[in-house]
C-alpha positions as CSV (number, residue, x, y, z in Angstrom):
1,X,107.3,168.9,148.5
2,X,108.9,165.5,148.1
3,X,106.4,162.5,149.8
4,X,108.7,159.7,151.4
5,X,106.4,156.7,151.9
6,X,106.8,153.5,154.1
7,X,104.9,150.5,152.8
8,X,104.8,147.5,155.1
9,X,104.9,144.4,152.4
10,X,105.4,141.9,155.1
11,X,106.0,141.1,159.2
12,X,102.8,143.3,160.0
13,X,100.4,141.5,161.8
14,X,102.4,138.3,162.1
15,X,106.4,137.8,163.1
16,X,107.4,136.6,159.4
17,X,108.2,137.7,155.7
18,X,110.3,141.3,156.8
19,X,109.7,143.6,153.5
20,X,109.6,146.8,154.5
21,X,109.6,149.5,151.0
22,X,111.0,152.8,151.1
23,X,109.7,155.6,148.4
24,X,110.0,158.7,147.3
25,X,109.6,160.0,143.9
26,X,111.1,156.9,141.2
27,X,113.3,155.7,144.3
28,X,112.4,152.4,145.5
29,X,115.1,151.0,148.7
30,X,113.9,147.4,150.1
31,X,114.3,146.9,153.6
32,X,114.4,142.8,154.0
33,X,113.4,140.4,152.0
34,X,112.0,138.0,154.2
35,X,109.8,134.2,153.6
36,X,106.5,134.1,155.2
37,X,106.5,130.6,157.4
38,X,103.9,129.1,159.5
39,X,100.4,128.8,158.9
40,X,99.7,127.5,155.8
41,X,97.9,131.2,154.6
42,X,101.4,132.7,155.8
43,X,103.3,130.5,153.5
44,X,100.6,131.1,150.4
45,X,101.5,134.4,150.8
46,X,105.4,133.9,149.3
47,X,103.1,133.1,146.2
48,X,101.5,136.0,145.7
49,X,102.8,139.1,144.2
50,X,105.3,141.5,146.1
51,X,102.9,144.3,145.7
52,X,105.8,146.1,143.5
53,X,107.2,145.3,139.9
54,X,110.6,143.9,141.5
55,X,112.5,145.6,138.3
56,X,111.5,149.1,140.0
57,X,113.5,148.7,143.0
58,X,116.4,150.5,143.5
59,X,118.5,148.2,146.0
60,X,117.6,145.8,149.1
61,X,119.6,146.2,152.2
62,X,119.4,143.2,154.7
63,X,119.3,143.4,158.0
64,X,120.5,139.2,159.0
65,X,120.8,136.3,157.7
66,X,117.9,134.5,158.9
67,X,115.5,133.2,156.3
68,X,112.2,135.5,157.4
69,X,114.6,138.4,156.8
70,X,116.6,137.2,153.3
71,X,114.5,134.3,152.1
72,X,112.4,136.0,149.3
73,X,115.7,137.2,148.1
74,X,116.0,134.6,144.9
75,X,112.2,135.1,144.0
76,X,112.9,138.9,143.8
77,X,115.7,138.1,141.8
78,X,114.1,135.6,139.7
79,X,111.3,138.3,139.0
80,X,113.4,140.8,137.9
81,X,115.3,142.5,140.6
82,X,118.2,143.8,138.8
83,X,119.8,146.0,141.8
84,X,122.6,145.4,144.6
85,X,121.6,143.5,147.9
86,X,123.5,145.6,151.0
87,X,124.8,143.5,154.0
88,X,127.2,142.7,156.6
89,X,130.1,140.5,155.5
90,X,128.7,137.4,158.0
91,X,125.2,138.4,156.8
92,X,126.5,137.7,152.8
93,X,128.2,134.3,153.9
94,X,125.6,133.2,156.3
95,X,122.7,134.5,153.8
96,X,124.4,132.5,150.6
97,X,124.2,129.1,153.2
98,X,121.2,129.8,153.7
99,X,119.6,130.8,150.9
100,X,120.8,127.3,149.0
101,X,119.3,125.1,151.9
102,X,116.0,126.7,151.8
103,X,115.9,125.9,147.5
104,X,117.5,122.8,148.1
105,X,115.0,121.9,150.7
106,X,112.2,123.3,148.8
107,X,113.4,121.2,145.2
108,X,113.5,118.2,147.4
109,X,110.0,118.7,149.1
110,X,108.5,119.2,145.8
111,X,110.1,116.0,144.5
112,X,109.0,113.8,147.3
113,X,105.2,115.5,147.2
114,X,105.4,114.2,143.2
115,X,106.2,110.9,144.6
116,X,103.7,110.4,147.5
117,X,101.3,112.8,145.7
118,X,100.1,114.6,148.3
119,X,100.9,118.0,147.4
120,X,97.7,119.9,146.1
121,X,99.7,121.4,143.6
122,X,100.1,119.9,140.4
123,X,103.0,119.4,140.1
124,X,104.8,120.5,143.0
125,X,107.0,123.1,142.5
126,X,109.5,125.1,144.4
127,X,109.6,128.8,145.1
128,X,112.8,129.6,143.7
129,X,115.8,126.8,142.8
130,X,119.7,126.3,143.4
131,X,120.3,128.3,140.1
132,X,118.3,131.1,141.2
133,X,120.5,131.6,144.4
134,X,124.0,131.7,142.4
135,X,122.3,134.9,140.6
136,X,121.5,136.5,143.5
137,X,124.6,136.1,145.5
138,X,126.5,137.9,142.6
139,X,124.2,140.4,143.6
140,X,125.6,140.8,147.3
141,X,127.7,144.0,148.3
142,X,129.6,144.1,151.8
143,X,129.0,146.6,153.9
144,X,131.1,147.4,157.0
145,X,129.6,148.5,160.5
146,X,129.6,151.6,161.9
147,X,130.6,153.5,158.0
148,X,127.3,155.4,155.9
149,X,127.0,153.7,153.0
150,X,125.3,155.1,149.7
151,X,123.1,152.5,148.3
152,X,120.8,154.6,146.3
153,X,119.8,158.0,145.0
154,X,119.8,160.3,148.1
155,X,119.5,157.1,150.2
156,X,122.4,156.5,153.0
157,X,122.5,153.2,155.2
158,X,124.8,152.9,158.3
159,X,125.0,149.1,159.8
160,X,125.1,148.8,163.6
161,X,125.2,145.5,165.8
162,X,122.0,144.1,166.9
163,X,123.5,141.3,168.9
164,X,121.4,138.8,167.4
165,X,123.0,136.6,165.6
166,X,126.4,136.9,163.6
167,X,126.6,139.8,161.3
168,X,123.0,140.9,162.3
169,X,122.5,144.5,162.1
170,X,120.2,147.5,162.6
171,X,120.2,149.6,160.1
172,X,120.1,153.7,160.3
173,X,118.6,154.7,156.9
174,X,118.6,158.3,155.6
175,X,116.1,158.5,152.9
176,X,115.7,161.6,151.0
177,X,116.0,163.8,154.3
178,X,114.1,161.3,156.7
179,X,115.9,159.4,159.1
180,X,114.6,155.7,159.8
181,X,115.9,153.2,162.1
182,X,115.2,149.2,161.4
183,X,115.4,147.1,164.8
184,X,115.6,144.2,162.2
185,X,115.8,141.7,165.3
186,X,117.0,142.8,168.3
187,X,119.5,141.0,170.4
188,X,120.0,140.5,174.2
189,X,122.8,141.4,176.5
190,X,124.8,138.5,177.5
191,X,124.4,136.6,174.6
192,X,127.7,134.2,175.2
193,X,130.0,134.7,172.1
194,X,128.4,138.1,170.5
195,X,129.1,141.7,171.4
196,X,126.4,143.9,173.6
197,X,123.7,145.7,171.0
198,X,124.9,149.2,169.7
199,X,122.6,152.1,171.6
200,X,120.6,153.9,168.8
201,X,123.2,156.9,167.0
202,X,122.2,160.5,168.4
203,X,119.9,163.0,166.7
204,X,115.7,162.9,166.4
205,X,114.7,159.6,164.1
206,X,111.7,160.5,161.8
207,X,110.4,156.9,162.8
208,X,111.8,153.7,164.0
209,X,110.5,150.5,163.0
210,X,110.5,147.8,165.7
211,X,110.4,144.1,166.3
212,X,108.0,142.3,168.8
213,X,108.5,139.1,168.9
214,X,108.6,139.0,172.3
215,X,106.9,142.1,172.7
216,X,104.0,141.1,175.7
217,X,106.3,139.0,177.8
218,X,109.3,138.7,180.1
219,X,112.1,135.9,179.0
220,X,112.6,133.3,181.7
221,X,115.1,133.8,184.3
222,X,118.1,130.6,183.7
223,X,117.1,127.7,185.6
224,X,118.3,123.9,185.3
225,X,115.2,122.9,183.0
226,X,117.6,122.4,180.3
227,X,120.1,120.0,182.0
228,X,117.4,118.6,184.0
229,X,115.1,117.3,181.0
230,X,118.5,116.0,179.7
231,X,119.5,114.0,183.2
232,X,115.9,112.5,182.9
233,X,116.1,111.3,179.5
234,X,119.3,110.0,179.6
235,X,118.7,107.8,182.8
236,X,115.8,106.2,181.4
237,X,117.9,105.5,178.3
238,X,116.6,107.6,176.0
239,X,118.0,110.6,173.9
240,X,117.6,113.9,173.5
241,X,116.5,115.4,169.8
242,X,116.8,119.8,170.2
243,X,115.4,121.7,167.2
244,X,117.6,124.1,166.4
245,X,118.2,127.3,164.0
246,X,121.2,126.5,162.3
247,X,122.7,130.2,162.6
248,X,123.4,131.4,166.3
249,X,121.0,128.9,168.2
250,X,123.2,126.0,167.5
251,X,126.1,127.5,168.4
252,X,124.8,128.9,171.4
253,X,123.5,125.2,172.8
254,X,126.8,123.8,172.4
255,X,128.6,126.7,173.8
256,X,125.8,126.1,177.0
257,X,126.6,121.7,176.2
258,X,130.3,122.2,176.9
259,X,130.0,124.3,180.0
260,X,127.3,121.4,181.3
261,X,130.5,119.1,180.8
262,X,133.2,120.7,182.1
263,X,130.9,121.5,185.3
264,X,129.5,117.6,185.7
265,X,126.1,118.8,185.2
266,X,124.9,116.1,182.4
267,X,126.4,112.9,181.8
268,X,128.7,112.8,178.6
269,X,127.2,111.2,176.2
270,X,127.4,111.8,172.1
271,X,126.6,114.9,171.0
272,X,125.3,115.4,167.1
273,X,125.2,118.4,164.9
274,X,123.0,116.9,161.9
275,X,122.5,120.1,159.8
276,X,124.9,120.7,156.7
277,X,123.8,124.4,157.4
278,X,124.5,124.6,161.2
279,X,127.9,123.0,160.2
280,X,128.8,125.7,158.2
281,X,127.6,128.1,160.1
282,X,129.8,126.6,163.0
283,X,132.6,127.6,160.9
284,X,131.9,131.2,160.4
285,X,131.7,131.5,164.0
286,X,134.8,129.9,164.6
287,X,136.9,132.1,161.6
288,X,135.2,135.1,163.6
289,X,136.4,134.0,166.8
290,X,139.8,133.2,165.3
291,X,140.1,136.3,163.4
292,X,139.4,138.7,166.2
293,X,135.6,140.0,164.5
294,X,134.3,142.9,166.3
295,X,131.3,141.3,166.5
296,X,133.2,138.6,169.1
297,X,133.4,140.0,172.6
298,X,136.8,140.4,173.9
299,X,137.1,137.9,176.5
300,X,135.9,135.2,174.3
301,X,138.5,135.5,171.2
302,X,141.3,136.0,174.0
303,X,140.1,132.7,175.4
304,X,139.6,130.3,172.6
305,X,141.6,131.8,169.6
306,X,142.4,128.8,167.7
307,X,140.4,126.1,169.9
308,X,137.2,124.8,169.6
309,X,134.3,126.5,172.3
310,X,132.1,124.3,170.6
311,X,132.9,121.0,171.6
312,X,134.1,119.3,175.1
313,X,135.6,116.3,173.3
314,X,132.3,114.3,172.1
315,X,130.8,116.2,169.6
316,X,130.5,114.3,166.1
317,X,129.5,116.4,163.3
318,X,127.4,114.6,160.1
319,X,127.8,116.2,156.6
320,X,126.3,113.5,154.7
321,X,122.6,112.2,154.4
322,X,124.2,108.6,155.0
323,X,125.6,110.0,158.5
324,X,122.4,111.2,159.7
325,X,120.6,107.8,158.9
326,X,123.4,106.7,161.5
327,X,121.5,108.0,164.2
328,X,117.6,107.5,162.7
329,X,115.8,106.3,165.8
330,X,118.8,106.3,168.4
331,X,119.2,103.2,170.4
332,X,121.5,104.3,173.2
333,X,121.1,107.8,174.4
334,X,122.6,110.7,172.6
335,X,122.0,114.4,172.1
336,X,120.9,115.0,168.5
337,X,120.9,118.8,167.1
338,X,119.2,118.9,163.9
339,X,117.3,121.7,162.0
340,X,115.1,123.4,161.6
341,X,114.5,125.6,164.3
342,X,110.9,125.1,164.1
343,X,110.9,121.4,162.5
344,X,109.6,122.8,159.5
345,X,112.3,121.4,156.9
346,X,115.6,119.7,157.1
347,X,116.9,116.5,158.8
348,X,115.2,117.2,162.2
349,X,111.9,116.4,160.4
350,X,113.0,112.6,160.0
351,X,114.6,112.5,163.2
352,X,111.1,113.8,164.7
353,X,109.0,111.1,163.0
354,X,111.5,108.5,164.6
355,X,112.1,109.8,168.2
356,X,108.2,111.3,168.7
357,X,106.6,108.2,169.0
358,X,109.2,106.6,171.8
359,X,108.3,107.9,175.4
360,X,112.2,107.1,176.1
361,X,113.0,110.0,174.5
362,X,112.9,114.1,175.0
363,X,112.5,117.2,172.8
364,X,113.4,120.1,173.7
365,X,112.2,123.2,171.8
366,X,114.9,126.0,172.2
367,X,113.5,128.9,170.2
368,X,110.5,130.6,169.1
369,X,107.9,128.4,167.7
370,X,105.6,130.5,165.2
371,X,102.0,129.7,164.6
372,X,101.4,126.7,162.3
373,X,104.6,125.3,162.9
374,X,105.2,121.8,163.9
375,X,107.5,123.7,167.1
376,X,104.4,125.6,168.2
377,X,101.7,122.5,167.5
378,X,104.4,120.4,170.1
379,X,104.5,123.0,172.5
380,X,100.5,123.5,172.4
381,X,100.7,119.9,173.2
382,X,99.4,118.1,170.1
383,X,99.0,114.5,171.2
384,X,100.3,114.2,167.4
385,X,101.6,116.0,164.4
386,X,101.5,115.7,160.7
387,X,104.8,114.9,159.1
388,X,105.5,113.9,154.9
389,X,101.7,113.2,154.4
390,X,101.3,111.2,157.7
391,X,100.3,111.4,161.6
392,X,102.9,110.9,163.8
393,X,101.7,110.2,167.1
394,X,103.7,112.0,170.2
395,X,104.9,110.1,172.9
396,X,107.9,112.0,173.8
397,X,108.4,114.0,176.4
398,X,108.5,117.7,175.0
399,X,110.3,120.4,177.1
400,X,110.5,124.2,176.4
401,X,113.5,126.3,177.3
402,X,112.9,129.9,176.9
403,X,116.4,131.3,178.3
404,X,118.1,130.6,174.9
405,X,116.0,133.2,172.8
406,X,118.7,135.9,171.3
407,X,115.4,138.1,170.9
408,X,115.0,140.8,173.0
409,X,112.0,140.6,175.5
410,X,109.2,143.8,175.9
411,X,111.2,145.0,178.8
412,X,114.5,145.1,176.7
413,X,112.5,146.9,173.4
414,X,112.0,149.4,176.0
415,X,115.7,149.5,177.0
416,X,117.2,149.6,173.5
417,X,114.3,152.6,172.7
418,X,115.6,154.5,175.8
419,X,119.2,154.8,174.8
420,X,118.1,157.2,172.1
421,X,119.2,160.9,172.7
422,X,116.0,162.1,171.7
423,X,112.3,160.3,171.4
424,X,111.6,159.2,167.5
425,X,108.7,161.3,166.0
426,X,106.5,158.0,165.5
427,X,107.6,154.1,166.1
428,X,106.1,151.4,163.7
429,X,105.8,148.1,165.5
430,X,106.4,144.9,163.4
431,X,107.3,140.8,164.0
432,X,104.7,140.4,166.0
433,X,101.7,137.8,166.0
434,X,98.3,138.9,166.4
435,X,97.9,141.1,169.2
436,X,101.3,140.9,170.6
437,X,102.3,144.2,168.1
438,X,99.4,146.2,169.3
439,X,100.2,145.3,173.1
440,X,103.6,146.5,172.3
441,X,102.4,149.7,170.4
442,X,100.0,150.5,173.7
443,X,103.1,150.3,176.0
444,X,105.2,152.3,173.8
445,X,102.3,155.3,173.9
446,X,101.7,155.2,177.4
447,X,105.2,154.5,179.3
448,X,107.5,156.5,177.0
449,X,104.7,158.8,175.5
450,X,105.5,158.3,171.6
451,X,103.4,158.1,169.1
452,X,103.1,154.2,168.2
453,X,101.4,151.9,165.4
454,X,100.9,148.4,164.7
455,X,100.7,148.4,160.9
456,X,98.1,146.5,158.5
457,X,100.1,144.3,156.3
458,X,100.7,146.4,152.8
459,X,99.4,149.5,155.0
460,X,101.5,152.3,153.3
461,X,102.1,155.6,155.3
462,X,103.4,158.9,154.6
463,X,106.5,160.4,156.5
């Protein structure tokens, strides 16, 4: 009998680096291909070997375009992956933006550690470069939702919405006679400009493999925190600096901006989208919107087909380095969106340094904030924070808006895992920090009664 193995190369025991390996016999299918980020022994871990010679895989299927899902994509490549990468059409585009910041980020990081020398690494170096991504988008094959796609021997993927973010997916793999579903991330309902998540297809899945991020807690009802902490700021004069992720969250705050506007609810003042990223990203969205995507609920392409639901009139959008620097330390008040997400690269990490030390002004944290990240060591309440070699003392006010997560809560894993027309024989729970996967993985056995595991990272089970 033929053994079909599940090896858990990343995302198990902590929310980053999503590698998940199929086997069976000299089949090899990557599930992600995700960075580790946070804590510094997270990050190492990008370093080390994948735990497979990447010239033994068959093919990669992605499940988004976020950088813990696709951002080990160019190092595989580098390393010898010679295979095809399987993904959405807005995951391919969104994935390709994103895969150039992150080496274009990392070759400039390296370069200014060199200068101030306070890199440990000698010299500092980069994971993966600019040249390294052109390879590996070549590599990229579009896949369409809702159609079973071949990707390998006896290996079938089918692509359904997750909600998440554009082009994000769950994926339904058949593998050598077992059925496996993928969560990847899992959206919310509501989310403002995406369709509802897809219920799980019918029929008995061999396993499913869940996230968690938010799998021991309830998201915040909406209240007015959000316009609130902006009123405040701007009546004592200062501004308002929101790390953002440059796919979906963005776009989502300046969907939530506008409506603000158009209601009366904040003063108008400049708004800022200072991410080359987010920009382009912006654009995707707005081609989507424009072109009638499926993955665009109905009402919204009816309603803004060829005008802008991202801007109410003051929204200024910097491409260049020299247009940021026109808004380094503001001096009249202004909303400033910047990434990253987690302030952990990009321009928001220069606009941080200048706005944290100025008790004029606010940040608001938008998103989750993993462990080791200047996001989470702001909203633990570090009194300061280390940025480019140096302390940076916080004076700021520093607000935390939950309601804008696009990941599913524990009550909503539970949702999505009840639409299935038959219990899975075993559920896998991933993309969780410490503890928060096992609390999951409790709830899981004792309120739907199926059999559920937090893996060990590179734990490797039999089907």
């Amino acid at each position: 009998m033929r053994e079909v193995a599940i090896e858990f190369l990343g995302a198990a025991g902590t929310v980053t680096g999503s590698r998940f390996l199929l086997s069976c016999e000299d089949t090899r299918v990557l599930i992600d291909c995700g960075m580790f980020q946070g804590l510094k022994e997270l990050r190492l871990k990008n370093w080390n070997p994948l735990g497979i010679d990447p010239g033994a895989i068959s093919a990669v299927a992605i499940t988004h375009a976020h950088l813990d899902h696709c951002g080990y994509l160019p190092k595989l490549v580098k390393d010898g992956f010679k295979g095809k990468i399987f993904a959405t059409h807005y995951t391919t585009k969104l994935a390709e933006v994103i895969l150039h910041d992150s080496a274009r980020i990392q070759t400039e990081d390296a370069a200014y550690a060199a200068k101030k020398g306070f890199s440990k690494h000698n010299p500092p170096k980069a994971l993966y470069e600019e040249a390294d991504v052109e390879v590996t988008a070549q590599r990229f094959v579009e896949a369409p939702f809702h159609e079973r796609t071949q990707i390998a021997r006896e290996t079938f993927v089918t692509f359904h919405p997750s909600g998440h973010i554009l082009g994000a997916a769950f994926l339904e793999v058949e593998f050598f006679g077992k059925r496996i579903l993928f969560s990847g991330d899992m959206g919310r309902h509501g989310h403002p400009l995406l369709v509802e998540p897809d219920n799980i297809p019918a029929g008995q899945f061999d396993a499913l493999v869940t996230e968690s991020t938010y799998g021991d807690r309830e998201h915040e009802p909406v209240t007015t925190q959000f316009e609130d902490a902006i009123n405040r700021t701007i009546e004592r004069g200062g501004s308002v600096l929101i790390p953002a992720f440059a796919v979906d969250r963005t776009e989502v705050i300046l969907v939530r901006l506008r409506e603000l506007y158009e209601q009366n609810k904040i003063a108008r003042v400049p708004i800022y989208a200072d991410s080359p990223m987010a920009l382009k990203a912006l654009d995707f969205y707005r081609e989507a919107i424009d072109n009638n995507s499926p993955e665009i609920r109905t009402e919204v392409a009816a309603e803004w087909k060829g005008r802008d639901p991202f801007d109410a009139g003051s929204l200024h959008e910097l491409h260049t380095v020299d247009e940021s620097k026109t808004i380094n330390n503001p001096q009249q008040p202004c909303i400033i969106i910047s990434a990253s997400g987690m302030g952990t690269g990009g321009r928001v990490v220069h606009h941080l340094r200048d706005m944290l030390p100025n008790p004029k002004h606010t940040v608001i944290l938008v998103g989750y904030q993993a462990m080791g990240t200047r996001g989470r060591n702001l909203a633990d309440g570090a009194e300061e924070v280390k940025m480019h070699g140096e302390m940076v003392p916080v004076k700021a006010s520093i607000e935390q808006v939950q309601s804008f997560s696009v990941h599913a809560d524990g009550n909503e894993l539970i949702e999505w895992i009840n639409t299935a027309s038959e219990k899975p024989k075993r559920i896998f729970v991933v993309h969780g920090e410490a503890g928060v996967a096992e609390t999951f993985a409790d709830r899981v056995k004792q309120q739907l009664g199926i059999d559920a595991l937090a893996p060990k990272l590179a734990q490797r089970i039999v089907l």
